[in-house]
Backbone as CSV, one residue per row, in Angstrom:
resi,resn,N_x,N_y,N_z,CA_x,CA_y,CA_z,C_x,C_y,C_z
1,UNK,-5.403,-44.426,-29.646,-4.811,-45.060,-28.482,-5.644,-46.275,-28.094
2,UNK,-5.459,-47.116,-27.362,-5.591,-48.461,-26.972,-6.095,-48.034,-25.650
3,UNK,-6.640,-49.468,-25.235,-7.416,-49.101,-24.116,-6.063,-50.437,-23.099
4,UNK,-6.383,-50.276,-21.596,-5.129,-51.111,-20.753,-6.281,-51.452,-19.713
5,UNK,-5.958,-52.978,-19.351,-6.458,-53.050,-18.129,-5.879,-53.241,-16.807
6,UNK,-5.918,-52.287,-15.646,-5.035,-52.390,-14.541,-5.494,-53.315,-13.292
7,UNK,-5.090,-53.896,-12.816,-5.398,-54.817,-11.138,-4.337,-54.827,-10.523
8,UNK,-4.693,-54.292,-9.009,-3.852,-54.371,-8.127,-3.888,-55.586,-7.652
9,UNK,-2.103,-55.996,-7.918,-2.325,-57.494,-6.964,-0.923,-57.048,-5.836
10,UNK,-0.724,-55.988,-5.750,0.318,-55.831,-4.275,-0.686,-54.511,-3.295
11,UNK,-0.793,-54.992,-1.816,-1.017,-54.070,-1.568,-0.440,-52.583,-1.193
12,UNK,-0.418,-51.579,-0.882,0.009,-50.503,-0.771,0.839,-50.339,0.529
13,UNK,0.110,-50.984,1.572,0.457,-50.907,2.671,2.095,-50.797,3.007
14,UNK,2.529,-49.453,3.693,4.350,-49.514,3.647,4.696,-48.799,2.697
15,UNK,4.196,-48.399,1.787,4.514,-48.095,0.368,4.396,-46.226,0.860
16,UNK,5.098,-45.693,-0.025,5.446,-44.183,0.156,4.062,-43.774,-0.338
17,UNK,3.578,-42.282,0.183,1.983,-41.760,0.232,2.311,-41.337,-1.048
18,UNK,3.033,-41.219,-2.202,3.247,-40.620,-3.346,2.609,-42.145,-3.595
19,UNK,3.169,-43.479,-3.995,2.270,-44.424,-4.535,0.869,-45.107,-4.206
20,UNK,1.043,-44.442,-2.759,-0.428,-44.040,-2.791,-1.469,-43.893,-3.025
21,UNK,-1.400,-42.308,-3.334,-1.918,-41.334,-4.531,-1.790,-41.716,-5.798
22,UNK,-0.941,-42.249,-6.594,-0.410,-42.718,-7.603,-2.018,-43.754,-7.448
23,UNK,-1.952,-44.474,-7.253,-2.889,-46.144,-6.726,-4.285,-45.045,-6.884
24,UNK,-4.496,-44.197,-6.248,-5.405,-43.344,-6.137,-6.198,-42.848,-7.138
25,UNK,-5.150,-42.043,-7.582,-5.606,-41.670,-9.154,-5.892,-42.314,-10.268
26,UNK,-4.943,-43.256,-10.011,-5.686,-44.672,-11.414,-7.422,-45.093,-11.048
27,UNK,-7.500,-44.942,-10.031,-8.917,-44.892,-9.359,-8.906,-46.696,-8.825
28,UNK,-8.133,-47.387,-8.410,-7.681,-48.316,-7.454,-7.873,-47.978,-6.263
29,UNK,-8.724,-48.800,-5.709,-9.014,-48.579,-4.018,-8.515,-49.885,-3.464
30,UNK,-9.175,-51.201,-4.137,-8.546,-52.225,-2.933,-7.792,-53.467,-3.811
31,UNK,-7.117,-54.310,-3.386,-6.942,-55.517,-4.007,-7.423,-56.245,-4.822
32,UNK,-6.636,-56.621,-5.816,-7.484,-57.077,-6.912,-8.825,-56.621,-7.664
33,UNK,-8.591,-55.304,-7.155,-9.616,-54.037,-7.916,-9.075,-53.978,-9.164
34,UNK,-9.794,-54.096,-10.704,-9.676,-53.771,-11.986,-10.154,-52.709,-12.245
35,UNK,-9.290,-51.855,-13.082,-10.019,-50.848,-13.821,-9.291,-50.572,-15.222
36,UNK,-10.299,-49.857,-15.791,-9.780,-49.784,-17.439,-9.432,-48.047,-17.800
37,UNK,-8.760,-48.024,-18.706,-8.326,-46.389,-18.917,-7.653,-46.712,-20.052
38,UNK,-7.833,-45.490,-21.160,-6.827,-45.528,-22.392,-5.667,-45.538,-22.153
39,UNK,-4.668,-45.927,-23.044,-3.234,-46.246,-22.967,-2.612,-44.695,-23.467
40,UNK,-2.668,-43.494,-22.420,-2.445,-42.223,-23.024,-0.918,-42.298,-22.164
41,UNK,-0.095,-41.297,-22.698,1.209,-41.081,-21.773,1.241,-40.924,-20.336
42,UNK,-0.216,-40.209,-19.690,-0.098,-39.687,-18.709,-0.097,-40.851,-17.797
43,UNK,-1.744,-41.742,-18.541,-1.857,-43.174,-17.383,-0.895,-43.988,-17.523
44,UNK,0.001,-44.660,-18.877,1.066,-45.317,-18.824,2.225,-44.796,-17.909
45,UNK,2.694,-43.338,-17.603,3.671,-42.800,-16.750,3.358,-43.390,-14.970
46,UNK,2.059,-42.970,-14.684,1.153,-43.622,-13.595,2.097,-45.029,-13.487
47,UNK,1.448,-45.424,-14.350,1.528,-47.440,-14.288,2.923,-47.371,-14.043
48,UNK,3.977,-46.887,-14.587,5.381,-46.902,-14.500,5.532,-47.048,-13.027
49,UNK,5.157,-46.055,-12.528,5.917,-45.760,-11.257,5.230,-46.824,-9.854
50,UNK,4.166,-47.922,-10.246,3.812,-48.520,-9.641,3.735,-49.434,-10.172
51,UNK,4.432,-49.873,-11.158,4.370,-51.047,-11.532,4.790,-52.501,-10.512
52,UNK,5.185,-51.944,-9.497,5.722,-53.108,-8.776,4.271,-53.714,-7.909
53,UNK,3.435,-52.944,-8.163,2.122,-53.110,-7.262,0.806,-53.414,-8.105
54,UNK,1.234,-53.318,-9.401,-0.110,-53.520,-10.559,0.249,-54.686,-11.516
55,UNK,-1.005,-55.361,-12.026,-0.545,-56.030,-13.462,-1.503,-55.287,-14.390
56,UNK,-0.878,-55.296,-15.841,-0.959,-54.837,-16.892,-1.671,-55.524,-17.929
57,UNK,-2.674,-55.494,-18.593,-2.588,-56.145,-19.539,-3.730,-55.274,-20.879
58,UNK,-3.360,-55.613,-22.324,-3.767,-54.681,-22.932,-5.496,-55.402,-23.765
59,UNK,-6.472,-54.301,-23.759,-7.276,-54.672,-24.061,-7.417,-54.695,-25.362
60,UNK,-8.220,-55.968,-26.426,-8.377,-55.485,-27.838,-9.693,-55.828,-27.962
61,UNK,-9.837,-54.586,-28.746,-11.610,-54.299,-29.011,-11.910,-54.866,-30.721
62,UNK,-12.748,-55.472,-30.289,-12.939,-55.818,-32.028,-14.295,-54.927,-32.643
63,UNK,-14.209,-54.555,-33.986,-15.106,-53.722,-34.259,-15.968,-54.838,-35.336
């Protein structure tokens, strides 16, 4: 699996406590906070459902 990098560029604020939590668990606390996580089903399902509040982009590792 591939690795993804996430940043919040919408804030949460208004947003249902399920995306939230969602925001939460990716381990996103504030704006324009980055974080990295493998590209597994569970975190891509995550990203789905907040995609209106994250950008995406995929990391490549060179060996």
């Amino acid at each position: 699996m591939g690795k993804i990098r996430i940043t919040q560029i919408r804030s949460a604020i208004d947003r249902p406590e399920r995306q939230k939590k969602t925001l939460q668990a990716l381990g996103l606390k504030k704006l324009h906070a980055t974080v990295e996580h493998e590209a597994t089903p569970q975190i891509l399902g995550m990203v789905r459902k907040v995609q209106h509040l994250v950008s995406v982009q995929p990391i490549h590792e060179e060996k």
